[in-house]
SEDRENDREN-985931 format. One record per residue (C-alpha): residue number from 1; x, y, z. Coordinates in pm, 1 decimal. Example, Ala and Ser with C-alpha at 12.3 -4.5 7.8 and 13.67 -1.06 7.14 Angstrom:
BEGIN
{rec 1; {1230.0; -450.0; 780.0}}
{rec 2; {1367.0; -106.0; 714.0}}
END
This chain:
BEGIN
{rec 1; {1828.8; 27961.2; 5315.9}}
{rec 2; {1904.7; 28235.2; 5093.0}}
{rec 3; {1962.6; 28174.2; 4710.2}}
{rec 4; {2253.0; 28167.1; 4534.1}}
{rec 5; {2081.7; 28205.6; 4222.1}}
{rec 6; {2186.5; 27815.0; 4078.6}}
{rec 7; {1882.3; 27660.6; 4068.0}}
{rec 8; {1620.9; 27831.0; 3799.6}}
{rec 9; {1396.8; 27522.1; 3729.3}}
{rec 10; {1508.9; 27322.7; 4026.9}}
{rec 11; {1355.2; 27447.4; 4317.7}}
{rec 12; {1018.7; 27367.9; 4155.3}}
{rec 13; {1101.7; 27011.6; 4088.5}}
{rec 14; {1144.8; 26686.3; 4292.3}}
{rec 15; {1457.9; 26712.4; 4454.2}}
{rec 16; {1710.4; 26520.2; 4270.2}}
{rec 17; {1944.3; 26273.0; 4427.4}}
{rec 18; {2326.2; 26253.3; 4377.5}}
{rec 19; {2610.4; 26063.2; 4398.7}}
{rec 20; {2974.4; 26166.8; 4394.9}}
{rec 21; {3221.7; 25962.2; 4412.9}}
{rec 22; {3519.3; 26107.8; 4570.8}}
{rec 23; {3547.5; 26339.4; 4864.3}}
{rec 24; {3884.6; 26547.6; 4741.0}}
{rec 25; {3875.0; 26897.1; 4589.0}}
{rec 26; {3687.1; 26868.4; 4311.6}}
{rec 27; {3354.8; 26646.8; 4496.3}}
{rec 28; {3315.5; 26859.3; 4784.2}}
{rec 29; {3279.8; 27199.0; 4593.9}}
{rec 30; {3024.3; 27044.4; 4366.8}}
{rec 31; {2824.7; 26890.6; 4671.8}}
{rec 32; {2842.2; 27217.8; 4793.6}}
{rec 33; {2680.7; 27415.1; 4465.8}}
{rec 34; {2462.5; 27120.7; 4404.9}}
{rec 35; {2323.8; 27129.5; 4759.6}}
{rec 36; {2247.6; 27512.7; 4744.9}}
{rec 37; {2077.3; 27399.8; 4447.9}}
{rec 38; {1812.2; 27192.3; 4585.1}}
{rec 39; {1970.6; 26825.9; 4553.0}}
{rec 40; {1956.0; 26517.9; 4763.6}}
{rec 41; {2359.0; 26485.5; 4789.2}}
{rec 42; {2583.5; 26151.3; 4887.2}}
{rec 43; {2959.7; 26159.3; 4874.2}}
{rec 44; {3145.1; 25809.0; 4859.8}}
{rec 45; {3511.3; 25826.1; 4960.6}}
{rec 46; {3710.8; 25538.5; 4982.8}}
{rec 47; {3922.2; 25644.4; 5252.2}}
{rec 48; {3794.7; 25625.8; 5582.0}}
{rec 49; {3853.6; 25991.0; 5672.2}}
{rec 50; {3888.9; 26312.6; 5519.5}}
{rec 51; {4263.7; 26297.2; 5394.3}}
{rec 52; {4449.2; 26545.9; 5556.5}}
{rec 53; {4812.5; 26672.6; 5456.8}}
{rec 54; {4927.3; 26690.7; 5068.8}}
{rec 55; {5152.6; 26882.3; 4900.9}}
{rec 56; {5103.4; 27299.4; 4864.4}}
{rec 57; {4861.3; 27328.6; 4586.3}}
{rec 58; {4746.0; 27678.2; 4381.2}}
{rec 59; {4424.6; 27848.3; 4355.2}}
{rec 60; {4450.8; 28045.6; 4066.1}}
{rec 61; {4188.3; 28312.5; 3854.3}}
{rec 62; {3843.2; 28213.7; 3793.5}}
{rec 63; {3897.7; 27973.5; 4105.5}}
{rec 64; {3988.7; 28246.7; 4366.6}}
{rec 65; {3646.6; 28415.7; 4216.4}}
{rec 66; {3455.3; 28043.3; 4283.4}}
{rec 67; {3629.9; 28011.6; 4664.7}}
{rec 68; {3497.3; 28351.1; 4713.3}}
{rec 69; {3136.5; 28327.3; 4631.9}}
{rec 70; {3145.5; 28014.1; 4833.8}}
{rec 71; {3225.4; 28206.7; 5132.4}}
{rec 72; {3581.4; 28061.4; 5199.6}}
{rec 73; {3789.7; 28315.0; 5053.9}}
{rec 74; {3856.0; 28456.1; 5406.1}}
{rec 75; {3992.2; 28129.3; 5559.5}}
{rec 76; {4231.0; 28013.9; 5241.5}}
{rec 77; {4363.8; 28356.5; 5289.1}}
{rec 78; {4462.0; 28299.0; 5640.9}}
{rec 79; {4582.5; 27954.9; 5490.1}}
{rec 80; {4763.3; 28089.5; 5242.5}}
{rec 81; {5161.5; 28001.8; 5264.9}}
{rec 82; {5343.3; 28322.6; 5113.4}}
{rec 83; {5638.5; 28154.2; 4999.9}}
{rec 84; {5894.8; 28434.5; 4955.0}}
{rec 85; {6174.5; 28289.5; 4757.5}}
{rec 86; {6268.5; 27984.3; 4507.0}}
{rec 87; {6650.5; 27942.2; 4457.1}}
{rec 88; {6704.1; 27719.7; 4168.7}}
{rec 89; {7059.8; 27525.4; 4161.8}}
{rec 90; {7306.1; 27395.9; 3944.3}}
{rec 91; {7418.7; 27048.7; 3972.7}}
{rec 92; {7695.1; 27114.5; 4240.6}}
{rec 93; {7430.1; 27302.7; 4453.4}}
{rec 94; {7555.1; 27659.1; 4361.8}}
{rec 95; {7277.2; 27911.3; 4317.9}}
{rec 96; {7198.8; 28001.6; 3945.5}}
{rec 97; {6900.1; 28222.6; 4061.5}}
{rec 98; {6643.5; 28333.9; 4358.8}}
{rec 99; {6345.7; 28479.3; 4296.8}}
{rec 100; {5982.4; 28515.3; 4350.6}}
{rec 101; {5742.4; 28213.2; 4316.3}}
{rec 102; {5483.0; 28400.5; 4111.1}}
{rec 103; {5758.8; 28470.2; 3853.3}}
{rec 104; {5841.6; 28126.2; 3813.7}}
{rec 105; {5465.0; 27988.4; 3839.5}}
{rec 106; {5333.5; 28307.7; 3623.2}}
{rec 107; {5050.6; 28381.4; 3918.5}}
{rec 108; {4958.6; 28722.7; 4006.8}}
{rec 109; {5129.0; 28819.3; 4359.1}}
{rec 110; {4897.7; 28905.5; 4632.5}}
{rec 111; {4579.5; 28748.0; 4423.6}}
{rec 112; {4615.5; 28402.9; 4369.8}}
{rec 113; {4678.4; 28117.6; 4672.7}}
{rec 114; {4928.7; 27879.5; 4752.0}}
{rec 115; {4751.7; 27635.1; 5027.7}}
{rec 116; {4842.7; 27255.6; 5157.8}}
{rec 117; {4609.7; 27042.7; 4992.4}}
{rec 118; {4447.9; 26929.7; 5358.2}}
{rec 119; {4346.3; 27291.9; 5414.6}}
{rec 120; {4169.8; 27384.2; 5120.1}}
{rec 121; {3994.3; 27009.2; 5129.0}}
{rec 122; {3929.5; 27102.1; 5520.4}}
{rec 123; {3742.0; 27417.3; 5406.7}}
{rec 124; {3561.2; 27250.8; 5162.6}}
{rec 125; {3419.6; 26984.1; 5392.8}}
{rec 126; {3324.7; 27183.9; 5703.8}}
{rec 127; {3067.9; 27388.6; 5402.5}}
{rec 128; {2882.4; 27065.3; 5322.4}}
{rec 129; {2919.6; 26865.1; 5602.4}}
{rec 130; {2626.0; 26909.8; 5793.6}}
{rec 131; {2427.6; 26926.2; 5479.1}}
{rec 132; {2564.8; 26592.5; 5274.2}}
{rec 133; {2573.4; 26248.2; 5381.6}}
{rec 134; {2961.6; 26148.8; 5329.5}}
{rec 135; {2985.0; 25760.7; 5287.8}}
{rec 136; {3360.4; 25696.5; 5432.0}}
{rec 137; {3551.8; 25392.4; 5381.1}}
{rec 138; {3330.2; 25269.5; 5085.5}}
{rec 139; {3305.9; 25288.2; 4660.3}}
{rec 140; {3119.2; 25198.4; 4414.6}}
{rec 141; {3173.7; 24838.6; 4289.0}}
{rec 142; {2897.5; 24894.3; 3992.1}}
{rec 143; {2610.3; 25095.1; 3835.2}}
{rec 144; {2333.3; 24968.5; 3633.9}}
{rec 145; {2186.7; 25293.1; 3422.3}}
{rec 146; {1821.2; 25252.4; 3322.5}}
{rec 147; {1545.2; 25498.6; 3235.1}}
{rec 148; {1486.5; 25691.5; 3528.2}}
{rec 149; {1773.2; 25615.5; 3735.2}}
{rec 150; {2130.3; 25456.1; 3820.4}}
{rec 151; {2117.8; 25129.9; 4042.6}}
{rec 152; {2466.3; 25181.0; 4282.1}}
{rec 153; {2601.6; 24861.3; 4441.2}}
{rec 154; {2896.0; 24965.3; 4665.0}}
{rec 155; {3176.9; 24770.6; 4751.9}}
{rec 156; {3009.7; 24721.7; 5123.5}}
{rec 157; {2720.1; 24551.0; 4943.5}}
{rec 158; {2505.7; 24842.0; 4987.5}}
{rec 159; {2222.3; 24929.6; 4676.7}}
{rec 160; {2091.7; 25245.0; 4630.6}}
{rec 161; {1937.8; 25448.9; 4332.3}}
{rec 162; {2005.5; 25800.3; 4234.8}}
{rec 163; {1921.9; 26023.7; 3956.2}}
{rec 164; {2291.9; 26119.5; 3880.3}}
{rec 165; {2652.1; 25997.0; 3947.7}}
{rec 166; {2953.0; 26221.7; 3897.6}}
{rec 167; {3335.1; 26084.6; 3917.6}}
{rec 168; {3518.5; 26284.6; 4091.0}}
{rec 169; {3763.0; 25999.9; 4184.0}}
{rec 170; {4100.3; 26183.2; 4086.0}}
{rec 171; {4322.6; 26129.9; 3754.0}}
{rec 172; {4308.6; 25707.6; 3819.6}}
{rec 173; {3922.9; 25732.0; 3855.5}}
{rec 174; {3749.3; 25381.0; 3898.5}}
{rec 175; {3412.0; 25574.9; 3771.9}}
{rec 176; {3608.5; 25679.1; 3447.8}}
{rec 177; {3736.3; 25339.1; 3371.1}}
{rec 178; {3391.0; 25172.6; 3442.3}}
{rec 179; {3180.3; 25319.8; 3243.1}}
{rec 180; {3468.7; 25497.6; 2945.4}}
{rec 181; {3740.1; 25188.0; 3009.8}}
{rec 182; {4036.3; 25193.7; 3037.5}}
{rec 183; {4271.7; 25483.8; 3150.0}}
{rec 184; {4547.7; 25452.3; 2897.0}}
{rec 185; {4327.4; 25534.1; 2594.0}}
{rec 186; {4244.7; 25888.0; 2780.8}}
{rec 187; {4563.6; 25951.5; 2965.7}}
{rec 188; {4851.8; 26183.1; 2766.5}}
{rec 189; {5213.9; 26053.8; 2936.7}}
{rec 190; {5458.3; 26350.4; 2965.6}}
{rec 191; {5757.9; 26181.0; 3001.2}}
{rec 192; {5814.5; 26236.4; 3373.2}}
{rec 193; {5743.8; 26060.1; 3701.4}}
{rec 194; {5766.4; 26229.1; 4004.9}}
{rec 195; {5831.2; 26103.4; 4372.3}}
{rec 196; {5651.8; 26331.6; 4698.0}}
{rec 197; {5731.7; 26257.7; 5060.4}}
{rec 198; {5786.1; 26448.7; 5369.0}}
{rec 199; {6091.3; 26475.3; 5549.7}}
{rec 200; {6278.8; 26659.7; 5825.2}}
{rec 201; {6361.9; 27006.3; 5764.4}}
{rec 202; {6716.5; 26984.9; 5931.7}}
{rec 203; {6821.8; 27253.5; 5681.4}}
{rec 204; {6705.6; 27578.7; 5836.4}}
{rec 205; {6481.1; 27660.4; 5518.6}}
{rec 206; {6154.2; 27898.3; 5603.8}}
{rec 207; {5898.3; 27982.9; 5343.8}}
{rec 208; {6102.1; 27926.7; 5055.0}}
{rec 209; {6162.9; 27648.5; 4790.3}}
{rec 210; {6509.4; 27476.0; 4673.5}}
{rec 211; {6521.6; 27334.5; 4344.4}}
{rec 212; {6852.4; 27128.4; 4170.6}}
{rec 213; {6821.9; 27043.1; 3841.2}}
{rec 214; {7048.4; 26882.1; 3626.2}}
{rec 215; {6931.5; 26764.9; 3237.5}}
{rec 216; {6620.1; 26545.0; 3294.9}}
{rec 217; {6608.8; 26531.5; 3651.5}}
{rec 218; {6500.7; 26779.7; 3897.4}}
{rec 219; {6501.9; 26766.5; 4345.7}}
{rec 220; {6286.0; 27027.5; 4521.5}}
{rec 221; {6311.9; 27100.8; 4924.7}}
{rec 222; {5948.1; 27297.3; 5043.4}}
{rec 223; {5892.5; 27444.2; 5364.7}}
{rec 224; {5589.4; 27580.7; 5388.9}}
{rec 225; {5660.0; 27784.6; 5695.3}}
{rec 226; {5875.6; 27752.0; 5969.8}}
{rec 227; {5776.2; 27335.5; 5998.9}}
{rec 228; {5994.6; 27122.2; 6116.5}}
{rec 229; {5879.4; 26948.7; 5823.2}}
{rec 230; {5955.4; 26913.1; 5454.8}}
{rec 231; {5801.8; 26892.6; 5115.0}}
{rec 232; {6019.1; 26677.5; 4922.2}}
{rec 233; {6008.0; 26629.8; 4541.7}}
{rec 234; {6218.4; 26403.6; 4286.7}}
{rec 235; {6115.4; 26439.6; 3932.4}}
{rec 236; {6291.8; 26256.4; 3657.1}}
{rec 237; {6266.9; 26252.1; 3279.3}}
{rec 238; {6122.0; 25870.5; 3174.6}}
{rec 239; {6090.1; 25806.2; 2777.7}}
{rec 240; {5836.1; 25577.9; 2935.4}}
{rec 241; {5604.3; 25509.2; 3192.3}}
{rec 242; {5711.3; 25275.3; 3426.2}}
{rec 243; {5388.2; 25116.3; 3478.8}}
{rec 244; {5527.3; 24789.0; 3677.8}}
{rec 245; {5660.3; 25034.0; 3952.9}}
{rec 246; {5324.2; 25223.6; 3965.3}}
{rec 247; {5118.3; 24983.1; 4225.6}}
{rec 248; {5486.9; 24892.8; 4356.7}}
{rec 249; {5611.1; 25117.8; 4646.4}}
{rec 250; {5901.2; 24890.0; 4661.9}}
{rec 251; {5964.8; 24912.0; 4313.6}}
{rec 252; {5909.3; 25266.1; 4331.4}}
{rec 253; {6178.9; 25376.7; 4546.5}}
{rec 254; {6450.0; 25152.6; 4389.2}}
{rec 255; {6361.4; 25328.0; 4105.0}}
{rec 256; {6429.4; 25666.6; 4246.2}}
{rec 257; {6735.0; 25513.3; 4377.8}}
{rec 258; {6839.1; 25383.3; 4058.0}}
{rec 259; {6788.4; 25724.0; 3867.9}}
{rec 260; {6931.1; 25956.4; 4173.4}}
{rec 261; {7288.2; 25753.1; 4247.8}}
{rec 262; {7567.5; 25955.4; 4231.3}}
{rec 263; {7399.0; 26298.6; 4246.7}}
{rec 264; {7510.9; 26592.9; 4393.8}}
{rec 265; {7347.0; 26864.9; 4627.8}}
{rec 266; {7134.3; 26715.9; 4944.2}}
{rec 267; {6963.3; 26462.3; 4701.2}}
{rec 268; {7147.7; 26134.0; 4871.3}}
{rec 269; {6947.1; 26252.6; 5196.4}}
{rec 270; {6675.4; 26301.6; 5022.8}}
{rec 271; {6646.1; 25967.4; 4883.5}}
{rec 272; {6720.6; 25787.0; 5166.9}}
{rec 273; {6453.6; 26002.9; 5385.8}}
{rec 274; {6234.9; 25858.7; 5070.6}}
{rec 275; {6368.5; 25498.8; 5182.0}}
{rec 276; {6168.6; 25561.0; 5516.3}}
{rec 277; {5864.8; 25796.7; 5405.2}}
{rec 278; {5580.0; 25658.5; 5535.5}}
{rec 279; {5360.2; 25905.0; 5308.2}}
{rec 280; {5534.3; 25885.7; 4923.2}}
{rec 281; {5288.7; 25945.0; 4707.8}}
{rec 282; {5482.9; 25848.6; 4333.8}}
{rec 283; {5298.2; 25926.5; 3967.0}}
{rec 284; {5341.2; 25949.4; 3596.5}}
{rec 285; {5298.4; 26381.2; 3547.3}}
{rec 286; {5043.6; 26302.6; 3292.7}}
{rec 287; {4695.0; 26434.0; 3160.4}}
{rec 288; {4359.9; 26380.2; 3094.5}}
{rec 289; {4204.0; 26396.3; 2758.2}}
{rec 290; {3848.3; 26295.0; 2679.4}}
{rec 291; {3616.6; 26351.0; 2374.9}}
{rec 292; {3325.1; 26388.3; 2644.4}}
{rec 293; {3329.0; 26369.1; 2997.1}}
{rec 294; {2961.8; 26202.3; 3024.1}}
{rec 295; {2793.8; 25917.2; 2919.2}}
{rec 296; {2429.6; 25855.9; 3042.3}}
{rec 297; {2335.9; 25967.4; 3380.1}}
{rec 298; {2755.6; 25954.7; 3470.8}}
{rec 299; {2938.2; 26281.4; 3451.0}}
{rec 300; {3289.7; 26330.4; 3533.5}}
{rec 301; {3473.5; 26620.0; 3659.0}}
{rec 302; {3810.2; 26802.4; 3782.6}}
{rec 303; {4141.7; 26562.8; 3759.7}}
{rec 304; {3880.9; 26235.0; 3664.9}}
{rec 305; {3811.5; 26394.8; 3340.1}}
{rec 306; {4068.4; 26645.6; 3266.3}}
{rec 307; {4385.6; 26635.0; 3453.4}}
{rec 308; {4578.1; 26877.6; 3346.1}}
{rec 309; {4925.5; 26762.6; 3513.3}}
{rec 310; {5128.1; 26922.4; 3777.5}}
{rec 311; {5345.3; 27137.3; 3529.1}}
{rec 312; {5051.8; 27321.9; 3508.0}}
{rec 313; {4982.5; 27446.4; 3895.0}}
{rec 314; {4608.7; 27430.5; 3758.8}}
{rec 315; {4456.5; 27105.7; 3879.1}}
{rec 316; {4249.5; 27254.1; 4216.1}}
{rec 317; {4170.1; 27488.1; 3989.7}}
{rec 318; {4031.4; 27329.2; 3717.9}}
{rec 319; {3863.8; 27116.2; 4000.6}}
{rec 320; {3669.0; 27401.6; 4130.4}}
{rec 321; {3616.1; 27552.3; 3878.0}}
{rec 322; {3441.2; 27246.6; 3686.8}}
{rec 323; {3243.9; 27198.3; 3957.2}}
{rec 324; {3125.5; 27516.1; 3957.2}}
{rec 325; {3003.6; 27512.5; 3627.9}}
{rec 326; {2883.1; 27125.6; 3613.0}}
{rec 327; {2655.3; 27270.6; 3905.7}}
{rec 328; {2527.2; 27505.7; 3762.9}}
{rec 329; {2424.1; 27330.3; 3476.0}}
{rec 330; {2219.1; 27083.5; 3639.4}}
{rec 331; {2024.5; 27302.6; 3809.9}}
{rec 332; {1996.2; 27501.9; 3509.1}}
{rec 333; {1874.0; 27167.7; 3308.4}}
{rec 334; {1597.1; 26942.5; 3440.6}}
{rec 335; {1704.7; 26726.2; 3171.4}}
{rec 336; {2086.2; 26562.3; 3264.8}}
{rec 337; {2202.7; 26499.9; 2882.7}}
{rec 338; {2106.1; 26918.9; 2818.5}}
{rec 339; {2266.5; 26962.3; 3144.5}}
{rec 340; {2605.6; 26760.5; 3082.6}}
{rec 341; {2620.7; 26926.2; 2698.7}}
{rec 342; {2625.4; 27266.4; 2889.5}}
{rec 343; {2837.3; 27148.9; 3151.7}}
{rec 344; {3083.4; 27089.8; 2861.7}}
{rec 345; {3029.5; 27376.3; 2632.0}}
{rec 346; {3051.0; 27622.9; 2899.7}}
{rec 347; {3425.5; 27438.6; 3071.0}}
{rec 348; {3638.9; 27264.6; 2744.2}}
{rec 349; {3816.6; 27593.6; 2615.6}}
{rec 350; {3909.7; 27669.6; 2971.2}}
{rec 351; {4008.2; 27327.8; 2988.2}}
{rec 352; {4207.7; 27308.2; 2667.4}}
{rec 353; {4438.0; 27608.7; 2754.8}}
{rec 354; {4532.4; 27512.0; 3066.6}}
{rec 355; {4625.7; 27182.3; 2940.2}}
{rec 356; {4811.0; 27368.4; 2695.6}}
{rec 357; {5046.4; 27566.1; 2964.5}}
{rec 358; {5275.1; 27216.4; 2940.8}}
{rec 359; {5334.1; 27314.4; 2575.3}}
{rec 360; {5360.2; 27672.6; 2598.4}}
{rec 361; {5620.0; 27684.9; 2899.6}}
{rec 362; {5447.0; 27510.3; 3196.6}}
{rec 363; {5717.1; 27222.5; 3159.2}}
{rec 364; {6065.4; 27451.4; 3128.8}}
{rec 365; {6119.6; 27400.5; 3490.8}}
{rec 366; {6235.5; 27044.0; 3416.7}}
{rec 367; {6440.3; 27031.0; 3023.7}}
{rec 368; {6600.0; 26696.8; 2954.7}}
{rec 369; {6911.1; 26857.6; 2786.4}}
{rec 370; {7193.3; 27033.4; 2884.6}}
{rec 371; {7148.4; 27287.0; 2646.0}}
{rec 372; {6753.8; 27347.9; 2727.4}}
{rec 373; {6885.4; 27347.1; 3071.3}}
{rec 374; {7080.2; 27604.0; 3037.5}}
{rec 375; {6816.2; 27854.6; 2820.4}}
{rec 376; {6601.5; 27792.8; 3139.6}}
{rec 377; {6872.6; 27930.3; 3383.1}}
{rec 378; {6936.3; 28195.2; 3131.5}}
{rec 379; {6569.7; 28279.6; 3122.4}}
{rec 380; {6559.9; 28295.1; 3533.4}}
{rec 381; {6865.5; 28485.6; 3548.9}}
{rec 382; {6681.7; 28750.0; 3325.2}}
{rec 383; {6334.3; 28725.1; 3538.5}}
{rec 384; {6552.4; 28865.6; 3841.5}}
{rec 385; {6556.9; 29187.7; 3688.2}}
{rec 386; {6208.3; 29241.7; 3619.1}}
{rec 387; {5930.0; 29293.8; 3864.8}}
{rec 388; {5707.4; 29035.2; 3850.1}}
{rec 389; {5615.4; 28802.5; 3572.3}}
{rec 390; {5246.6; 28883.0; 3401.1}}
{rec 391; {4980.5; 28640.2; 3486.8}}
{rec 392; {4854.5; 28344.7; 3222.8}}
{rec 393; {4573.9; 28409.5; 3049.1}}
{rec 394; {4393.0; 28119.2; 3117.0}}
{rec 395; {4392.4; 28156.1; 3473.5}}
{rec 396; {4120.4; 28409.0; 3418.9}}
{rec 397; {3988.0; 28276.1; 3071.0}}
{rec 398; {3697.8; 28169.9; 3178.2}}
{rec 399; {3332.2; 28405.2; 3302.6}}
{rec 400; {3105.4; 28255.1; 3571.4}}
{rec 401; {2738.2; 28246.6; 3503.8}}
{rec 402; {2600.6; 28534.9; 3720.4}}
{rec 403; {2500.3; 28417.6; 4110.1}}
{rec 404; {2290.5; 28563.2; 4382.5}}
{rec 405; {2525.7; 28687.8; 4660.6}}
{rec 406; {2605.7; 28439.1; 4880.8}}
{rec 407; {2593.1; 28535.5; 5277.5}}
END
């Protein structure tokens, strides 16, 4: 196998063993880099099969540059789902402007990627597959640290020891809240909670996005191609988070309901296609923020230690990208607390601004007020005239440790 140039110190060492839990975005890429490193790699996923489906999600900057020296660049590209125009409406469904999605998003046209979730996790799993042992349909229930190892129990009643854990369980991560506690004294609430189904696409749309917004509350129709299929999206402004609704898919779409009567545009369909949705997937748009994303032999990474919200279009990112670099710091450091202090060092600026982007204009799409609503439209009206919006800074803030080519 040729080298990527991770491991320094590792290939002369016993091979270490690894579990991640969480077989997503974010666990996959790091079993990959950690197997081309030299370790002995389990994924635990508590789903019994790779989840396919999701809504379109971004790769962005420094990520394109990770995707690429993992040899998938190619296959995202053909993935890739060129949407050509977002309309954005006024509360009577008339158009207030249309324009390209990298103007809106800030990403740099004909660079950065705009995939369904299932492909780019697809991608990620056919790399490893044949490489890493992928426990489906399991977790971990708990883990026992000690001097040379971690004792796993999983919830199947299964024990096994490994040198290393990593969470990479998502923004509700069970690892996080076992060995850190609980998730409100980490997670930043952003005043909105956000509703995503599928439904039928019986309104001729193709490669384009529709967005209504009135003050506080926002519907988006996304056809990724020529589907028969929607991405639907209901976002509304919450002072706060309704957290008897969260583990309530009941209480979940009465809510919707509740906050949707009476409005105008297609949003009545929309909500009662949500009635039906066999696939809603509802949330707080929230982040993560930790003082330190390790503790022992227990690492986190990507949306399980630093979610940065979808107002920022950077979570896959920030999931590959941290993987990338927690990698590369284990091979780099025989010892796991030098290895998780690099891991940090090297990833929490990157992180910081692109939790930032919600404070610095990520969030505009959605203003609680009329009269922030209607700076916003003024804003897009103005972006039709210009070519194409610049691309963040932080989606290129960050410089990858030098690798080996990979074939």
């Amino acid at each position: 196998m040729t080298s990527t140039g991770l491991s320094k110190d590792a290939r002369t060492s016993a091979k270490r063993t690894v579990l991640i839990s969480g077989a997503s975005i974010a666990g996959p890429a790091l079993a990959y880099w950690l197997h081309r490193s030299g370790c002995a790699v389990t994924v635990v996923e508590k789903a019994g099969a790779l989840r396919a489906g999701g809504y379109p999600i971004d790769i962005r900057g420094t990520a394109i540059e990770v995707v690429r020296r993992m040899g998938i660049l190619p296959r995202l590209r053909d993935a890739h789902i060129d949407s050509r125009r977002c309309t954005f409406l006024d509360a009577d469904g008339g158009e207030v402007a249309s324009l390209s999605p990298s103007a809106v998003a800030g990403g740099v046209e004909g660079q950065d990627l705009e995939v369904r979730r299932g492909d780019l996790a697809a991608s990620l799993y056919a790399l490893v597959r044949d490489d890493v042992e992928f426990l489906f349909g399991d977790s971990i229930d708990t883990l026992d640290q000690y001097g040379q190892g971690i004792d796993v129990t999983f919830r199947s009643g299964q024990r096994r020891t490994f040198d290393l854990v990593v969470g990479a369980d998502g923004t509700h991560s069970q690892t996080r809240g076992t060995l850190f506690g609980p998730e409100e004294q980490f997670h930043r609430y952003l005043g909105y909670c956000f509703a995503i189904f599928t439904m039928p696409n019986t309104f001729g749309l193709s490669h384009e996005v529709m967005m209504w917004n009135t003050p506080g509350k926002a519907a988006a129709l996304y056809a990724v191609g020529d589907d028969d299929e929607l991405h639907a999206f209901l976002n509304f402004h919450q002072p706060e988070p309704p957290l008897d609704a969260l583990r309530n898919p009941d209480a979940q779409r009465d809510l919707v309901a509740t906050v949707f009567a009476g409005a105008g545009w297609e949003v009545p369909r929309m909500v009662g296609a949500l009635r039906e949705a066999d696939d809603l997937f509802f949330d707080t748009a929230g982040q993560i923020r930790m003082p330190h994303w390790s503790s022992g032999r227990v690492a986190l990474v990507g949306d399980a230690a630093y979610a940065p919200s979808f107002q920022t279009g950077q979570g896959s990112s920030l999931a590959l990208v941290g993987a990338y670099m927690l990698a590369d710091a284990v091979a780099s450091h025989r010892d796991h607390t030098a290895a998780f202090a690099a891991y940090e060092h090297g990833v929490r600026e990157f992180v910081a601004m692109n939790q930032a982007l919600v404070d610095t204009g990520g969030a505009t799409l959605f203003p609680t007020t009329a009269e922030a609503l209607e700076r916003r439209n003024t804003r897009l009206r103005g972006l039709v005239a210009l070519p194409s919006a610049p691309a963040r800074p932080a989606h290129s803030a960050l410089t990858l440790p030098a690798f080996a080519p990979v074939p």
